[in-house]
VMD Tcl script that draws the C-alpha trace (Angstrom):
set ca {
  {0.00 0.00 0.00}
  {1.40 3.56 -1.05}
  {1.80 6.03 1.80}
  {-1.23 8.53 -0.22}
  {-3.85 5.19 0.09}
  {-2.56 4.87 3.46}
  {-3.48 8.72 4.19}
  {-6.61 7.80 2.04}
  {-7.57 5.55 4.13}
  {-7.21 7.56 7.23}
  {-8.93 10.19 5.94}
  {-11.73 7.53 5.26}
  {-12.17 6.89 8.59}
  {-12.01 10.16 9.72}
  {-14.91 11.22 7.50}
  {-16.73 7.84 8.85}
  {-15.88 9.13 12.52}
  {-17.60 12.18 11.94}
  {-20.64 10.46 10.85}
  {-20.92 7.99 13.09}
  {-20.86 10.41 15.84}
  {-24.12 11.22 14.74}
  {-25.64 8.04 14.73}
  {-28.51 6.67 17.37}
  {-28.01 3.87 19.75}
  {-30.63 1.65 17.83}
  {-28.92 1.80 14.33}
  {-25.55 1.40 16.01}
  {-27.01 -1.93 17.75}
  {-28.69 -2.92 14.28}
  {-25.10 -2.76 12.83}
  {-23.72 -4.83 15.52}
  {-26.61 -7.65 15.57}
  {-26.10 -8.16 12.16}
  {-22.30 -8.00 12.99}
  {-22.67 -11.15 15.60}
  {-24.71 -13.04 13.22}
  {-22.13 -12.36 9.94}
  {-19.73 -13.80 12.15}
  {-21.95 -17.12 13.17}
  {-23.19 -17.46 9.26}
  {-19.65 -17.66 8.14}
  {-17.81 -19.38 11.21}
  {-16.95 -22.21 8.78}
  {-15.18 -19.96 6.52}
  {-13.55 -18.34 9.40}
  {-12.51 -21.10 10.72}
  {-10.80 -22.41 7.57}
  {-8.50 -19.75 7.58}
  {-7.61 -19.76 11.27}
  {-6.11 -22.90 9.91}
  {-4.04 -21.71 7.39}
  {-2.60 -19.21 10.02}
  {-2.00 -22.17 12.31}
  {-0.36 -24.24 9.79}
  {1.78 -20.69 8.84}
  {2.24 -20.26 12.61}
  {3.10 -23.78 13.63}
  {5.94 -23.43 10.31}
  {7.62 -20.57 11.82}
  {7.67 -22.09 15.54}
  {5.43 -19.58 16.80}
  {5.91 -19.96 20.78}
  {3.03 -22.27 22.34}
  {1.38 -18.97 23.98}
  {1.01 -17.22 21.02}
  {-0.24 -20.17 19.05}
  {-3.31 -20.64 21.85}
  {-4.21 -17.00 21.34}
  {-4.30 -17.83 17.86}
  {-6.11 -20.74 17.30}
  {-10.07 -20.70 17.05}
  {-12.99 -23.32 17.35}
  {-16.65 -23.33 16.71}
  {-17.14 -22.24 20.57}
  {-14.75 -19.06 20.06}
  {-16.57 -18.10 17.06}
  {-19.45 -18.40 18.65}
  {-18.15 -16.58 21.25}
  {-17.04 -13.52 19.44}
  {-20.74 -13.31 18.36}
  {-21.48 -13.25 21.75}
  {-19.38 -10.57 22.59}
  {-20.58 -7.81 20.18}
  {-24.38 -8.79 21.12}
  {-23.22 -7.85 24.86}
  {-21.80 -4.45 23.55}
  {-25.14 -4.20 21.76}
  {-26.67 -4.59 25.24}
  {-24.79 -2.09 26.87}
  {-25.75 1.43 27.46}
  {-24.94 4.33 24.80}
  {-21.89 6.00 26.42}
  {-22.17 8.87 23.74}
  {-24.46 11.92 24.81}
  {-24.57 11.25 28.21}
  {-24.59 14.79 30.46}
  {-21.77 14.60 32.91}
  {-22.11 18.31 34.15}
  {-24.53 21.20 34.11}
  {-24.64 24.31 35.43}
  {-26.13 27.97 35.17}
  {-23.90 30.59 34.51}
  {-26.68 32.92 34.81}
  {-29.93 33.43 34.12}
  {-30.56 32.14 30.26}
  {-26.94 30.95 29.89}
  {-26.64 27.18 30.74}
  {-23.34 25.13 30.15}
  {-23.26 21.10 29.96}
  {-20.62 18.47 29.85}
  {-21.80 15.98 27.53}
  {-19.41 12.32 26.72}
  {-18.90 12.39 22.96}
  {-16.45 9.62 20.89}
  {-12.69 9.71 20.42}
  {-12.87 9.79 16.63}
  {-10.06 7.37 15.36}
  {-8.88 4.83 16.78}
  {-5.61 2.94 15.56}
  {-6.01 -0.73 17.14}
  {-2.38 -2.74 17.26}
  {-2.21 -6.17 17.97}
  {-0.62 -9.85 18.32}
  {-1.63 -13.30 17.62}
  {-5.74 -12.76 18.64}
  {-8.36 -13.25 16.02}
  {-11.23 -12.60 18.79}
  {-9.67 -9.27 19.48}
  {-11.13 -8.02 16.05}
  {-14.64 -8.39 16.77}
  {-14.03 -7.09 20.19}
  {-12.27 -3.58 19.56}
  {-14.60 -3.35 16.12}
  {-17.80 -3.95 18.73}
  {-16.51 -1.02 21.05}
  {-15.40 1.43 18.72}
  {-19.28 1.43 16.72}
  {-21.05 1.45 19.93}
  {-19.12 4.48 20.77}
  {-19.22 5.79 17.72}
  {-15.21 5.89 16.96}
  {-14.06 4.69 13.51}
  {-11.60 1.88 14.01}
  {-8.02 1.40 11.74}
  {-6.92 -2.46 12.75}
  {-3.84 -4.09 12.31}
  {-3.21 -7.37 14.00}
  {-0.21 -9.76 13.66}
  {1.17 -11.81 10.17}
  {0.42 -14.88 12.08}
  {-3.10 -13.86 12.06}
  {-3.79 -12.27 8.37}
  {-6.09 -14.79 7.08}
  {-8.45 -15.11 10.13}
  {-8.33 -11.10 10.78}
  {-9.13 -10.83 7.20}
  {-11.86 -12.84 7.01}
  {-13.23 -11.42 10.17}
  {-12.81 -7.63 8.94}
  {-14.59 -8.75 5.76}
  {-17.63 -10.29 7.46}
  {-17.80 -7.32 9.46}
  {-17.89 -4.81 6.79}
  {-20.25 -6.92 4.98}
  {-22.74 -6.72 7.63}
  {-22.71 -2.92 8.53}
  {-23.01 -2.04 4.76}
  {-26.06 -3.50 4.91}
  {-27.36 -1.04 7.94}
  {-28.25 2.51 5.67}
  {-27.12 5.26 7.67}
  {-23.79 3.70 9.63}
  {-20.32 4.32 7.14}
  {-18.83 0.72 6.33}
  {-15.45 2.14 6.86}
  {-15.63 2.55 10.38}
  {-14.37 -0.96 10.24}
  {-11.01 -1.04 8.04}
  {-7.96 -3.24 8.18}
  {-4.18 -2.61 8.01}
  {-1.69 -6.06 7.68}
  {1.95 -4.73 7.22}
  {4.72 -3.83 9.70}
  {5.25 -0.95 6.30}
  {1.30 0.32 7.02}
  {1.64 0.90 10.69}
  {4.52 3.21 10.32}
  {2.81 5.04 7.80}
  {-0.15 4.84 9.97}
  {1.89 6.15 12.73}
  {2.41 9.52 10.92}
  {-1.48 9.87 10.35}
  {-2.06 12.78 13.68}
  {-4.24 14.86 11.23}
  {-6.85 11.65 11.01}
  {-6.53 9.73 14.05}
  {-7.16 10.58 17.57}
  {-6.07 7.75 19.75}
  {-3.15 4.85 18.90}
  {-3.86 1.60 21.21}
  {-0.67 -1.13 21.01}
  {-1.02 -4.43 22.58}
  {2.36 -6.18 22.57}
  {5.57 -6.43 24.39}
  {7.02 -3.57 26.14}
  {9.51 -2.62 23.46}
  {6.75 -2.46 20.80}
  {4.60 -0.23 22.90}
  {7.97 2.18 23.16}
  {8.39 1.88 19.26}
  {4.89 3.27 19.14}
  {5.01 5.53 21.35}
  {8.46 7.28 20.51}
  {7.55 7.45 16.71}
  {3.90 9.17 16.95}
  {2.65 12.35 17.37}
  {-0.85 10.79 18.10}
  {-1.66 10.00 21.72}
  {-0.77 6.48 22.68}
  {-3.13 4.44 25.32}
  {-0.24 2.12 26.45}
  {-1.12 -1.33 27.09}
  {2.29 -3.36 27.57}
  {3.49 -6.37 29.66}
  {1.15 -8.25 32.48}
  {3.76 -8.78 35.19}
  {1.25 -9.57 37.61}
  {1.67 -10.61 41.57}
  {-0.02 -12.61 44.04}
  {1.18 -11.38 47.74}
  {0.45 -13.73 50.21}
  {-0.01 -11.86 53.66}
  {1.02 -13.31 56.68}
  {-2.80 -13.40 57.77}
  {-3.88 -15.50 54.69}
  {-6.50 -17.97 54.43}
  {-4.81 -21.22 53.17}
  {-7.40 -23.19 51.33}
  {-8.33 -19.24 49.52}
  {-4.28 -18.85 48.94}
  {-4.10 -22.50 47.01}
  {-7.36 -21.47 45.01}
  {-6.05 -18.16 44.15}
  {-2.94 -19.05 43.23}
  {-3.24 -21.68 41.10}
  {-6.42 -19.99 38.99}
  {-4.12 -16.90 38.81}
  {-1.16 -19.18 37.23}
  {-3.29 -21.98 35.17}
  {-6.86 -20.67 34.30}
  {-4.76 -19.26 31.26}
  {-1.19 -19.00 31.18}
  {-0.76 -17.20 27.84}
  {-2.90 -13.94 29.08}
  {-1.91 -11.02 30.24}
  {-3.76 -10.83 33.37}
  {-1.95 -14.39 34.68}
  {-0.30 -14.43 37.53}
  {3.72 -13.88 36.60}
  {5.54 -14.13 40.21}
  {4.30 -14.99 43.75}
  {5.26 -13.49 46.46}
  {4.47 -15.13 49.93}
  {5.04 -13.59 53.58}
  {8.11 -15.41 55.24}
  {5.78 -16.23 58.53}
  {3.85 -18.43 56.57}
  {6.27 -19.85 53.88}
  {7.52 -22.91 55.94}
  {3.85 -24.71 55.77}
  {2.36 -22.78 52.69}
  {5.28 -22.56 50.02}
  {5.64 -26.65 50.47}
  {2.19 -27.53 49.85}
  {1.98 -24.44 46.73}
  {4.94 -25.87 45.29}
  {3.42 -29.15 44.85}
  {0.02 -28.07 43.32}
  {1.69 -26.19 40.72}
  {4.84 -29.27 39.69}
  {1.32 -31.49 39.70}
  {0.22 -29.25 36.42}
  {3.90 -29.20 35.50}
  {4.43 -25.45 36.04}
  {8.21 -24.49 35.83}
  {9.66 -22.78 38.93}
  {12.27 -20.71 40.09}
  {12.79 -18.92 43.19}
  {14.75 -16.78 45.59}
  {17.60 -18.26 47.90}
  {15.26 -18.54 50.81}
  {12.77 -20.23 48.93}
  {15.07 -22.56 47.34}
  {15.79 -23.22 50.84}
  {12.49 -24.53 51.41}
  {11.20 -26.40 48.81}
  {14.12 -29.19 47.55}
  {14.59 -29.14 43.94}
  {13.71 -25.49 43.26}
  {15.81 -23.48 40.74}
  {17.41 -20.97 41.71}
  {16.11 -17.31 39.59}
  {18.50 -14.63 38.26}
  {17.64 -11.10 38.25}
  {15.99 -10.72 35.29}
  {13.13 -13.36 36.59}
  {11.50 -10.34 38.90}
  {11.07 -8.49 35.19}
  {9.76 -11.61 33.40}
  {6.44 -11.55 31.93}
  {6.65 -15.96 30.79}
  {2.76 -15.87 29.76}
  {3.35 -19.51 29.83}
  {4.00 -22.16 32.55}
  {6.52 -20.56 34.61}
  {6.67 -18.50 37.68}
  {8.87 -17.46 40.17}
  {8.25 -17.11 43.91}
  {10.15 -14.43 46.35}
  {10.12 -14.46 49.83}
  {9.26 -10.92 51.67}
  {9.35 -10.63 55.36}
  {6.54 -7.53 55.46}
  {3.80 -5.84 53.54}
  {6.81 -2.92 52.80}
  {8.88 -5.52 51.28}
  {6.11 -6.69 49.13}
  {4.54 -3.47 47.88}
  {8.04 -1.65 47.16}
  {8.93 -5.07 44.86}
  {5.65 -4.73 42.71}
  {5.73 -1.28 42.49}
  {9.35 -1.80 40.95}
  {9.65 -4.72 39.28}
  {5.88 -4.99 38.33}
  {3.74 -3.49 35.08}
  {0.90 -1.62 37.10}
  {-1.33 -4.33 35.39}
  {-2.48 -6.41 38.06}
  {-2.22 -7.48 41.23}
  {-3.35 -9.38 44.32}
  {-3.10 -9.62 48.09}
  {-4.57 -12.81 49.53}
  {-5.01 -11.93 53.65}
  {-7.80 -12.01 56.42}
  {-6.47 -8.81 57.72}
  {-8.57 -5.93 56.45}
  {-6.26 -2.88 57.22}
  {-3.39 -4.78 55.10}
  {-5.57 -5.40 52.71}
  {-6.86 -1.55 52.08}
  {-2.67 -0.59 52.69}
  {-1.75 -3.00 50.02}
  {-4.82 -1.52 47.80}
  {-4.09 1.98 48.03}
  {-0.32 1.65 48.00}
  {0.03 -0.93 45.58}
  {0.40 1.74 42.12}
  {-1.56 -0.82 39.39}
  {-4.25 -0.42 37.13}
  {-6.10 -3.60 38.92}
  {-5.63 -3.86 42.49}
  {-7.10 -7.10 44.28}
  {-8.09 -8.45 47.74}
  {-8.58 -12.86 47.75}
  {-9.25 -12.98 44.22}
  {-7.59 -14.40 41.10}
  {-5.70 -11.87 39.04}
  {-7.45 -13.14 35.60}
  {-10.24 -11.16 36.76}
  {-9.07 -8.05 35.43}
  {-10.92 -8.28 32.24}
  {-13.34 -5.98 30.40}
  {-16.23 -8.44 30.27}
  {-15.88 -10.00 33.71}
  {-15.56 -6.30 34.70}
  {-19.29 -6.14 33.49}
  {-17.53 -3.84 30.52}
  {-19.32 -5.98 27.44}
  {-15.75 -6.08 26.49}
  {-12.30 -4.22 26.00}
  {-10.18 -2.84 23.53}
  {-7.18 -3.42 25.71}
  {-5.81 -3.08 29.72}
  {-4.13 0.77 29.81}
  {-1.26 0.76 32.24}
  {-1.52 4.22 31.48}
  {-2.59 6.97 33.40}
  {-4.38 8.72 31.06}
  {-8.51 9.25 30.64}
  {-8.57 5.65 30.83}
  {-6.94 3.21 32.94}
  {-7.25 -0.67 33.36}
  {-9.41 -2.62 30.84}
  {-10.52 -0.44 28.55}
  {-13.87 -0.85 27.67}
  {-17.04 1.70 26.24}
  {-16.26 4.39 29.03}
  {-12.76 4.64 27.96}
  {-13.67 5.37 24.16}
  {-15.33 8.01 24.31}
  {-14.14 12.18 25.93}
  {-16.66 14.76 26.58}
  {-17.36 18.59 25.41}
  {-18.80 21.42 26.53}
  {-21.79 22.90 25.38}
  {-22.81 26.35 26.19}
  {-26.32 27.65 25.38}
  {-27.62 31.78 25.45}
  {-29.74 34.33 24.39}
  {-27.69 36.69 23.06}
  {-25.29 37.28 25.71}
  {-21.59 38.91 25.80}
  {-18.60 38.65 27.93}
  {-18.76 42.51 27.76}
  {-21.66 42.49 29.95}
  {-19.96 40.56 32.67}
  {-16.16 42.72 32.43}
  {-16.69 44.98 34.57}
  {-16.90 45.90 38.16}
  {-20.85 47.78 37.53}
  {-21.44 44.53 35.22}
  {-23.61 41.28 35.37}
  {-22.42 38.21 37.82}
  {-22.16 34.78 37.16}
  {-24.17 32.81 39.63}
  {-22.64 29.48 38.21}
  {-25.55 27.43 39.89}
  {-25.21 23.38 39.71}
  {-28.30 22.04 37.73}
  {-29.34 18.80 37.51}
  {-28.45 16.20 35.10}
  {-30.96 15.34 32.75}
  {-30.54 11.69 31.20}
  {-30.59 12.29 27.56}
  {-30.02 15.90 27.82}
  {-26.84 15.53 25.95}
}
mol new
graphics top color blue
foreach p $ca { graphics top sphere $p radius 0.5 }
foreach p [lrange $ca 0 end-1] q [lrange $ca 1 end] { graphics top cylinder $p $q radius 0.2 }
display resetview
């Protein structure tokens, strides 16, 4: 693609941004019914060329965590459906009135959310992430540029078509609000597009996120590495701590919400660690750990360094001993992402400490850490976790897509009649908000 079909295309989407802006909460959720069901009435197609991507991926040794975000089935298909029906289901975040007030008498001002504009979507190895982010962006009315990984052209393709398909069929909502971008060539180019697009969203590693980041002009929502903890507090539950622990590290190991290093309070090491070490060889998760640990536990491997800064998305973790909260909160705040993390304890005090101190986007008290996710956050969905802090923070889901103006309304009134000492005041009253008054 030539850098002008490039800027074509942004401009495209710009133009389909402004329209879409416009457009009701009904024909937005037409477009995205008949999105879900494209998807379902062509899973078979879709699913043949997930498995030319797997065969591609599988050829160039793709590592196994990559490869499981890859692959699809009939139930993730179905799934994806499922997932733009919820964002159907979900509440119009655009127009909503988040402030009003009277300046004076005939002169009201309002706050009202409105969309983003452009989005630039970046992302790995995820086929189901298309639907999602595409879902998200049309409910709140953003046009959406996406470019996913080489290992996933075919099924992304597919997908994008289907999806473009369906919402020309819905008069009144632009088709490309939905466009695709599929070389490493089009995302630089795409990069230098700050007169079309409003927001850039990576989802990779931590040195793509830089790259992104330190060769745009457009605002970047950062979402990097998961290095997620699990603290386990001196006053923890033990049958909770096993439960927690192993969800965190097995429900899915490739994600970026999984549980990357555990930390456990020295006090109760000596009858916890033992009986945690074995639960996790049992599902043949590879560990390494601090001297004191190794200590401990016969047989563990001992980690370098660079293991407190590892984000394995596989089965691997390492375990640290700390011998207070201080200990523990100071190492995630430095060697952690501000993803996620969680403190497993009976003790409500260091609970709220470890909460408020702890500086993530996801905090947690005796829960796993794979629930920091857009739709188990009751979000319909998300277009990625922001370890930003920015407008939006954590997963980002419809709240996070869309900004706000202000809208001021008169009768014919001047600043000149308020500039001076003998002129009018501004009572600035606080009104009420009026749903739909946006």
């Amino acid at each position: 693609m030539s850098n002008k079909s490039l800027e074509e295309m942004a401009e495209k989407a710009k133009m389909a941004s402004l329209i879409l802006a416009g457009v009701n909460a009904d024909l937005k959720n037409q477009a995205l019914l008949a999105m879900a069901s494209a998807l379902e009435a062509h899973s078979s197609e879709i699913l043949s060329a997930n498995s030319h991507d797997l065969e591609f991926a599988k050829k160039e040794n793709l590592a196994g965590p990559l490869l499981a975000r890859l692959a699809l089935n009939e139930n993730k298909v179905a799934g994806m459906a499922q997932g733009i029906r919820s964002v159907a289901g979900l509440p119009d975040p655009v127009g909503e009135c988040q402030m009003a007030m009277e300046l004076d008498e005939g002169l009201t001002l309002t706050r009202v959310s409105c969309p983003l504009g452009v989005i630039g979507a970046i992302f790995e190895s995820r086929p189901d992430a298309v639907p999602q982010i595409s879902s998200l962006c049309l409910k709140s009315g953003n046009a959406v540029i996406l470019k996913g990984g080489t290992e996933a052209q075919h099924s992304n393709r597919i997908i994008v078509e289907q999806l473009r398909e369906a919402v020309s069929k819905v008069p009144g909502v632009p088709v490309d609000a939905i466009q695709l971008i599929e070389t490493r060539e089009e995302v630089a180019e795409m990069l230098k597009q700050d007169e079309y697009i409003n927001l850039v969203v990576p989802r990779g590693s931590n040195a793509f996120v830089r790259y992104v980041q330190d060769n745009t002009r457009i605002p970047v929502l950062g979402h990097s590495e998961g290095l997620c903890h699990v603290y386990i507090d001196a006053k923890a539950d033990p049958d909770k701590t096993v439960a927690i622990v192993l969800d965190s590290k097995l429900q899915y190991p490739a994600a970026c919400n999984a549980m990357e290093t555990l930390l456990i309070h020295s006090e109760v090491a000596t009858h916890l660690l033992p009986r945690l070490v074995d639960a996790l060889r049992e599902k043949n998760v590879d560990l390494v750990g601090c001297a004191r640990s190794c200590s401990l536990v016969p047989g563990l491997n001992r980690a370098d360094d660079a293991e407190w800064d590892a984000e394995y998305n596989d089965l691997k973790l390492a375990i640290k001993l700390v011998d207070s909260m201080d200990d523990a909160i100071a190492h995630i705040n430095r060697h952690g992402s501000g993803h996620t993390d969680t403190i497993i304890t009976e003790d409500t005090p260091a609970a709220d400490r470890f909460m408020n101190e702890v500086d993530s986007s996801s905090v947690m008290l005796n829960a796993s850490t794979r629930f920091a996710d857009g739709f188990r956050f009751g979000l319909g969905a998300e277009i990625g976790i922001s370890t930003n802090k920015t407008h939006a923070r954590g997963p980002v889901g419809l709240e996070g897509l869309v900004i706000y103006k202000y809208k001021l309304k008169g009768q014919g009134q001047t600043v000149a009649e308020y500039a001076n000492s003998n002129g009018k005041s501004f009572t600035h009253k606080k009104l009420p908000l009026v749903p739909g008054d946006g």
